[in-house]
DONU-645161 format. One record per residue: residue in three letters; z, x, y of N, C-alpha, C in turn. Coordinates in steps of 0.02 Angstrom, whole numbers, plus 50000, padded with zeros to 5 digits. Last residue first. Layout:
! residues N
ALAZXYZXYZXY/...
! end
This chain:
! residues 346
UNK503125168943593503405168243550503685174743532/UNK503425169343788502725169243719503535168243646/UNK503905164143910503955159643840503385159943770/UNK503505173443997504265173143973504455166443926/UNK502155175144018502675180643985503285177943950/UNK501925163744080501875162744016502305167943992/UNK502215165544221502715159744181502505163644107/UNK501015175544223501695177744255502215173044195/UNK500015166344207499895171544173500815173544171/UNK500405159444322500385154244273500405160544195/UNK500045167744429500685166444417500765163644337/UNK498605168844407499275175544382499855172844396/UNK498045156544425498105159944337498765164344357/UNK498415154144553498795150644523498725154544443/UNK497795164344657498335165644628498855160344552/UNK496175171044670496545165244630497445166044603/UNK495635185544784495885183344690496445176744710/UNK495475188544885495125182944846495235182744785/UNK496455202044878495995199544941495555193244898/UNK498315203944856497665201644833497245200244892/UNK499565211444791499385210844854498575210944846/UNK501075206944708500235208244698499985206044779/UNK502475211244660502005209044717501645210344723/UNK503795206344528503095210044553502775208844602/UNK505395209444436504895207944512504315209144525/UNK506655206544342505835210044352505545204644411/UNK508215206744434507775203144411507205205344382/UNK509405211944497509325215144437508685212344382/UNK509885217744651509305212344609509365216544553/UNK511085229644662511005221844690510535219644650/UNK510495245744633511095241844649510875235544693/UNK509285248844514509615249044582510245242844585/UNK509825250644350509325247144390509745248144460/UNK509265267944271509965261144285509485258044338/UNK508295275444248509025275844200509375270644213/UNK506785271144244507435271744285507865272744245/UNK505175276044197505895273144171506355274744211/UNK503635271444259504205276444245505135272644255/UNK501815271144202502465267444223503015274244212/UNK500515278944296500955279544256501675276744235/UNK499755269144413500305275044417500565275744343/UNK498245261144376498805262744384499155267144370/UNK496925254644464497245260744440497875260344436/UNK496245244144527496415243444444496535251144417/UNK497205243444668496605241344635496735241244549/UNK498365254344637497895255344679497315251444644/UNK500125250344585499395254144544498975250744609/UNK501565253744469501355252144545500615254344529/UNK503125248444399502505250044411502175249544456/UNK504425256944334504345254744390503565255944384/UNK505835247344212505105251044224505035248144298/UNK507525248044248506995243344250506465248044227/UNK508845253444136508655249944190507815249344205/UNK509045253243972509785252644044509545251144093/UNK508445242543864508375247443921508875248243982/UNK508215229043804508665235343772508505240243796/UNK506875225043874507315224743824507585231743799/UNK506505228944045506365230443972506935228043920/UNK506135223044205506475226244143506225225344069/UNK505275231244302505115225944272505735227644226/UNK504715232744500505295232144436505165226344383/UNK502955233444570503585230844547504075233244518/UNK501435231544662502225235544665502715230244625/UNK499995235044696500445231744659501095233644615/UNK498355229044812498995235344791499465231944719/UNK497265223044777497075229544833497895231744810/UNK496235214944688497055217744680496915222444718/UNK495055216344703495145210544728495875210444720/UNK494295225244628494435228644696494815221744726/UNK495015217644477494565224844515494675226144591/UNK495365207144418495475208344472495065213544512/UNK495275213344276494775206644300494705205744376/UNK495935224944248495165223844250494935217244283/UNK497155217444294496775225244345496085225744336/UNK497595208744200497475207044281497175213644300/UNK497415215244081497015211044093496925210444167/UNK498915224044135497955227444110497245223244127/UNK499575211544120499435215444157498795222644170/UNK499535209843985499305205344040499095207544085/UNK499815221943915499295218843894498965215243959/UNK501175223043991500775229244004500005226143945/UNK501985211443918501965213043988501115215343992/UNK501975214143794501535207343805501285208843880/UNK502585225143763502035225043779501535219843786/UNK503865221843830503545225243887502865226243829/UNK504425203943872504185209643797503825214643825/UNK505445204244025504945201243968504685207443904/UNK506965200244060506645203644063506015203643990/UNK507385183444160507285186444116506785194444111/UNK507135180244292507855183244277507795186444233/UNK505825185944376506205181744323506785184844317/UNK504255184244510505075185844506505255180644416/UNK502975188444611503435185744545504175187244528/UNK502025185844743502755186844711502935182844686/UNK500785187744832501075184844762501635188344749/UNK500135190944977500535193844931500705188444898/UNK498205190945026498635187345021499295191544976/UNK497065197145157497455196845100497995192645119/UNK495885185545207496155191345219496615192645163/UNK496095168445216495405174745259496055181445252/UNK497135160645213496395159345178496135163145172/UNK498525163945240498155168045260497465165445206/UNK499725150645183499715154545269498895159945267/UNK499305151445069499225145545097499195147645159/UNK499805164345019499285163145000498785157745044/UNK500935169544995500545166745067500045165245053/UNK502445163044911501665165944913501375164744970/UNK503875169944956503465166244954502955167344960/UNK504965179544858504445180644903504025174344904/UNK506605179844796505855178044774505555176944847/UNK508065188044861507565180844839506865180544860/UNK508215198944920508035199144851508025193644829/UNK507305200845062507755202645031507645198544954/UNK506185193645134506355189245104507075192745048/UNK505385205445192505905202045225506415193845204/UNK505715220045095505265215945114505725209445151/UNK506715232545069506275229945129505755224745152/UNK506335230644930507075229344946507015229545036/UNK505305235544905505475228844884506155227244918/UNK505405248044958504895244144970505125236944962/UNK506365255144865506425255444928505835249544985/UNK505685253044743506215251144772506305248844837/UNK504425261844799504195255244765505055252144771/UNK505005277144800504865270744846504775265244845/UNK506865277044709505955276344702505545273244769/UNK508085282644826507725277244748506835278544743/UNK508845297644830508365289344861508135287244782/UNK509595308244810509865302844756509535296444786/UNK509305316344937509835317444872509795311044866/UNK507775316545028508445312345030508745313844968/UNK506385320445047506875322844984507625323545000/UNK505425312745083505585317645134506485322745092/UNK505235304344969504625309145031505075316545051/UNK506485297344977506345303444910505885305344940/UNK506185288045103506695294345093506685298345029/UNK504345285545143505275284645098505555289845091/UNK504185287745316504075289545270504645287645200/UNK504475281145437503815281345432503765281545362/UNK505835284745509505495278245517504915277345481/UNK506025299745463506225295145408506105288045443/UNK505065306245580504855303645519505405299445463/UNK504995296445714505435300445678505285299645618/UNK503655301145827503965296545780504345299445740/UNK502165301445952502655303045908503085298745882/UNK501145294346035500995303545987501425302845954/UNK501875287846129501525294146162501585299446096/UNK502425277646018502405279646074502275288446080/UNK502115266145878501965275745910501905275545950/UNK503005255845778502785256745838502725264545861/UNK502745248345622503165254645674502755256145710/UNK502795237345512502255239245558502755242845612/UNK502655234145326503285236745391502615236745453/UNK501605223445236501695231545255502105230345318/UNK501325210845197501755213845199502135221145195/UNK499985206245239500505202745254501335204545245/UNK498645215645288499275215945233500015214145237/UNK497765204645361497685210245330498135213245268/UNK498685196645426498145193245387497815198245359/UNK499185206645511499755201045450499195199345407/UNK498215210645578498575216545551499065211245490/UNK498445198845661497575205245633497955207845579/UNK499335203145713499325194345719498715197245654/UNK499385213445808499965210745741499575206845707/UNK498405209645892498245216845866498735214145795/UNK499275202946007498435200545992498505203645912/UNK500365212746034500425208446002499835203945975/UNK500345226246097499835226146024499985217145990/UNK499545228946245499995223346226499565223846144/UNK499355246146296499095240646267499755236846251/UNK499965259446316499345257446349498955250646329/UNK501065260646224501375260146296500555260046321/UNK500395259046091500905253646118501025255246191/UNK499725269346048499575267946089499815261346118/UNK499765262945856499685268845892499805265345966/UNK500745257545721500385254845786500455261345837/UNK500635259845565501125263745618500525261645677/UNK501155253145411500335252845470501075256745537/UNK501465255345258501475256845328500865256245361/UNK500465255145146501245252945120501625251745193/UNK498925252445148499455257245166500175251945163/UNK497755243545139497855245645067498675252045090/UNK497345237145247497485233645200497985237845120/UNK497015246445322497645243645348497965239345268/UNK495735253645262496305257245293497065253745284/UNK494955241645259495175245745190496075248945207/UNK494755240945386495105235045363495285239445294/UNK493985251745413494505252745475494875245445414/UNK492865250245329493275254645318493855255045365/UNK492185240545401492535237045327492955243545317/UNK492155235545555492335242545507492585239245453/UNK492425226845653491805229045636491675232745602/UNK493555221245657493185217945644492695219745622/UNK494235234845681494435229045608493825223245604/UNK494175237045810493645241545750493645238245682/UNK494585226445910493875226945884493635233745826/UNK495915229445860495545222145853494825222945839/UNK496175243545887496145242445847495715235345807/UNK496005247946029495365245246020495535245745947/UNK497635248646058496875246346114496385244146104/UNK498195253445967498385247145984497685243746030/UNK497585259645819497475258045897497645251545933/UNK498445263445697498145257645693498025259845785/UNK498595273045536498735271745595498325267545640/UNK499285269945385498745269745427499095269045472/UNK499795275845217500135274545298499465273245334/UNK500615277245068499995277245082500255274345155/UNK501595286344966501695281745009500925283845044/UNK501815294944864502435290144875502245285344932/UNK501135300944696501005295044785501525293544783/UNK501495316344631501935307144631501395305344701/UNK500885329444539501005326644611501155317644614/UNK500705335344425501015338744470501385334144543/UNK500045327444360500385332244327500825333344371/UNK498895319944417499275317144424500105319944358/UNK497925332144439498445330444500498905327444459/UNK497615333444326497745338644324498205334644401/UNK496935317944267497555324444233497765328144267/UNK496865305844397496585311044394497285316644354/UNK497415294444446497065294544368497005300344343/UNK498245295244573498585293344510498225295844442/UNK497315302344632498195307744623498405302044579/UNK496365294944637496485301244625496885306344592/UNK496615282244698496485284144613496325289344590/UNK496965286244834497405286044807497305285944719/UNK495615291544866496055295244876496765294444826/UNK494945278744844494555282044815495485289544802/UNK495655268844945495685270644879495635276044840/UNK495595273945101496065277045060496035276444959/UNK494035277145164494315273745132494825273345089/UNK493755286645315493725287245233494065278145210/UNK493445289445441493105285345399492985283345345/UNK494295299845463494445293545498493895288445473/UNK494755309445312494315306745384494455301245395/UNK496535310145259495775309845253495375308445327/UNK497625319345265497495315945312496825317245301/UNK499045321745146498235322245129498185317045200/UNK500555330545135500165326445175499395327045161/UNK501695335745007501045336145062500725330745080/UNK503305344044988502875340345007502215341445008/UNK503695359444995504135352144956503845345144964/UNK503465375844977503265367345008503575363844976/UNK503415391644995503725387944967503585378445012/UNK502165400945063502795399645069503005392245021/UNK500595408145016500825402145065501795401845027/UNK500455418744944500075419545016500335412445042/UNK501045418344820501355421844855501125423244928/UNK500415415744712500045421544740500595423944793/UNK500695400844728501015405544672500885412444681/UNK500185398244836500895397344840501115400544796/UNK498735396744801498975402944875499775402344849/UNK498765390144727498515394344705499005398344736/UNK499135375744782499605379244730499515386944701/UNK497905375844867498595376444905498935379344845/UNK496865373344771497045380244797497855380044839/UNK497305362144696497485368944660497485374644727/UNK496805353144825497625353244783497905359844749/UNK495725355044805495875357444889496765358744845/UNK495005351044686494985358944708495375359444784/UNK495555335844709495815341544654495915350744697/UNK494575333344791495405333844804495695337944778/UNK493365334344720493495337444785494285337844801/UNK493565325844624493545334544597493535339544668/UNK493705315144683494215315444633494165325544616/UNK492555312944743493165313944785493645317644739/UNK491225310844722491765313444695492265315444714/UNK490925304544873490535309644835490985312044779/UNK491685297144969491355293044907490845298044859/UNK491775306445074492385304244985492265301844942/UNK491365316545151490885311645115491355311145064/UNK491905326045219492055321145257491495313945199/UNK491585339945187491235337545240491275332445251/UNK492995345345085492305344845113491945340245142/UNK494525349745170494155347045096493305346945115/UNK495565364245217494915359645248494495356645178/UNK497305364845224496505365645163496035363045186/UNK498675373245295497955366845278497495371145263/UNK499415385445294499745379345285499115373245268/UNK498935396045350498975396545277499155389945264/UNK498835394145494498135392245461498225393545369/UNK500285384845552499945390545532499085390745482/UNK501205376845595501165377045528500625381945519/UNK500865371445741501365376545724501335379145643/UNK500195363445785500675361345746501205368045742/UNK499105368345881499395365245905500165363145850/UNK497955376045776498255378445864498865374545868/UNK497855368645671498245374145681498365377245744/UNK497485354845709498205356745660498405363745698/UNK496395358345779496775357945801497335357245784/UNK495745364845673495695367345726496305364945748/UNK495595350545579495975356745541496015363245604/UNK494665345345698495325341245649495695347445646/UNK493615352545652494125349545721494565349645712/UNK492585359745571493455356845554493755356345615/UNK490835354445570491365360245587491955355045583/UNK490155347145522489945353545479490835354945509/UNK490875329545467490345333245510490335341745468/UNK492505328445448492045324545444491425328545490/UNK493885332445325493275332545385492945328945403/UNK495405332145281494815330845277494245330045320/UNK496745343445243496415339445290495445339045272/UNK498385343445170497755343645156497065338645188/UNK499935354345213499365349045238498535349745208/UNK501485352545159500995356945194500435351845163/UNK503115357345227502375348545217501935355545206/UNK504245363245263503995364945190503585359645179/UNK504955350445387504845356145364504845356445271/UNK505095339745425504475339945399504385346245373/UNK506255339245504506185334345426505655337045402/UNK505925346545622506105349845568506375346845505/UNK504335343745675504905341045663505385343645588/UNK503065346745689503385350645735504165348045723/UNK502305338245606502465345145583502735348645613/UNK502065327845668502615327045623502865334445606/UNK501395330145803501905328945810502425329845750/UNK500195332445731500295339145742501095337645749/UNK499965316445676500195323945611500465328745652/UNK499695310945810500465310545777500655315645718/UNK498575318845830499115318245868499625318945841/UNK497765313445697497905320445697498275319645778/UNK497835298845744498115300545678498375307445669/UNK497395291445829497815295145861498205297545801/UNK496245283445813496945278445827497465287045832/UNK494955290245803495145289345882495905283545861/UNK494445281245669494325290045710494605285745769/UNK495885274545563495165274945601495085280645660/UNK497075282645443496855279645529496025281145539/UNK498195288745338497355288845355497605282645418/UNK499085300145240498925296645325498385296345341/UNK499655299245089499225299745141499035295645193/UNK501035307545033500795303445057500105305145082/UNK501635315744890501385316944917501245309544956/UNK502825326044791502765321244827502165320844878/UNK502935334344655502675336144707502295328544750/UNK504205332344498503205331144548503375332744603/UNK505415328244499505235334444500504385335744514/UNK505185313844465505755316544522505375323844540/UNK504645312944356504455311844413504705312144484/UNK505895314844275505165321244257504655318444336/UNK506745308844308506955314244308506275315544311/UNK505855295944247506195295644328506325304944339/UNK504855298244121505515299444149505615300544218/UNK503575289544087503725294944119504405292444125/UNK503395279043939503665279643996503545285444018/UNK503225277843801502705275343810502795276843919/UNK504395286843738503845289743742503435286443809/UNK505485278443713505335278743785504735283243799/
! end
């Protein structure tokens, strides 16, 4: 089981989401709101800029309550600048101050990039990157969406579409000043199968938003579980949309009873990430393993992936390997056809 992380050893990481939203969908609102909620207590917050001076990180701290030891201002809002050594250094210092004994005990953190960032770059971070991905699990990537003038920033923002496309959650801002139903309709053909929760005036209960191991529920399942088992086709096989959405992303779902040779698996699958490249925008599954009490769980950002990790037992109900590739112009008939073959190599 070398070739695995242990569920136990990833249990014990330092959970982290990030809340990204286009500038003006009401992203730092709803953060000051989450941190005033005593689920949210021990978050502590890594905020990204944009310009010379920290607004943003200003108004965290006037207004949240969490205090100016609590957020890290990252640098000037440019991610596509090495992001990976910029995160990093914002990550160690929070752990710095905490072992020093200048910041209080945390059980979480929130990374709320600029409103013009692009979540990848963020999320192949905390997966690729040694020194984060030591310490810290993604459990969950979130955008916040304007109900008002979300339509028109999607159209005109390849980074406002990155946003929606690539979060596990879209949380619809500004519902009581707008009809977001136009706005859904955008938002399906985007990521046909992210939850979509409604934000009235700023706020939200965070277990609507976040997976329950996030918010460190005794004994939640993995999110990627918790994900699949929320999708609305429950645990019969997902129909491809492929046919429903031409323009925009599409989800593939695989499904076998059988559990396949995990390294014929993790070969193919490799293959699909390089060839796929930015054209696999997410990819969540259970896979089982021969002669394994319960599934591998993989999940990976584009052609990064999470470190697979061994469950001790397979969740209760589907006991199938499952995968849902969430694609923007990638060809779905090879990866299914790739998919069939697993389970009649020799």
């Amino acid at each position: 089981m070398s070739r695995f992380v242990a569920d136990a050893v990833e249990r014990a990481q330092l959970p982290v989401a990030i809340l990204g939203g286009f500038l003006g969908s009401g992203k730092t609102t709803l953060l000051n709101a989450l941190l005033r909620h005593p689920a949210m207590a021990g978050t502590a917050v890594a905020i990204n800029e944009f310009g010379e001076v920290p607004i943003d990180q200003h108004l965290v701290e006037a207004d949240s309550g969490a205090g100016p030891d609590r957020t890290v201002t990252m640098a000037n809002g440019c991610l596509c600048c090495d992001l990976s050594g910029d995160l990093e250094g914002a990550v160690m210092r929070i752990f710095a101050r905490r072992e020093s004994g200048a910041l209080p005990r945390f059980d979480r953190m929130l990374v709320e990039p600029s409103g013009l960032a692009d979540p990848a770059p963020i999320a192949q971070a905390l997966l690729r990157n040694p020194v984060l991905s030591r310490v810290l699990r993604l459990d969950a990537i979130l955008a916040t969406v304007d109900a008002a003038f979300g339509a028109g920033q999607l159209a005109r923002h390849p980074e406002a579409r990155a946003q929606v496309a690539l979060a596990d959650r879209l949380l619809l801002t500004k519902t009581d000043l707008a009809d977001p139903a136009p706005l859904r309709a955008a938002l399906s053909r985007l990521n046909p199968l992210a939850p979509v929760a409604d934000i009235r005036h700023g706020a939200a209960e965070p277990a609507a938003l976040f997976p329950a191991r996030f918010l460190g529920t005794p004994g939640a399942p993995p999110p990627v579980v918790e994900w699949l088992d929320a999708q609305p086709h429950g645990p019969a096989p997902a129909h491809d949309h492929a046919h429903a959405h031409s323009k925009g992303a599409c989800a593939l779902s695989l499904v076998s009873d059988a559990p396949p040779d995990w390294a014929v698996f993790d070969a193919w699958f490799r293959r699909v990430r390089i060839e796929g490249g930015e054209r696999l925008l997410r990819a969540k599954g259970l896979i089982g393993v021969p002669g394994q009490p319960g599934p591998v769980v993989v999940q990976g950002v584009q052609h990064v992936l999470h470190p697979p990790v061994a469950l001790p037992a397979w969740p209760a109900g589907d006991r199938r390997s499952r995968l849902v590739l969430i694609t923007d112009g990638l060809p779905h008939a090879p990866l299914r056809a790739g998919w069939d073959a697993l389970f009649h190599a020799a």
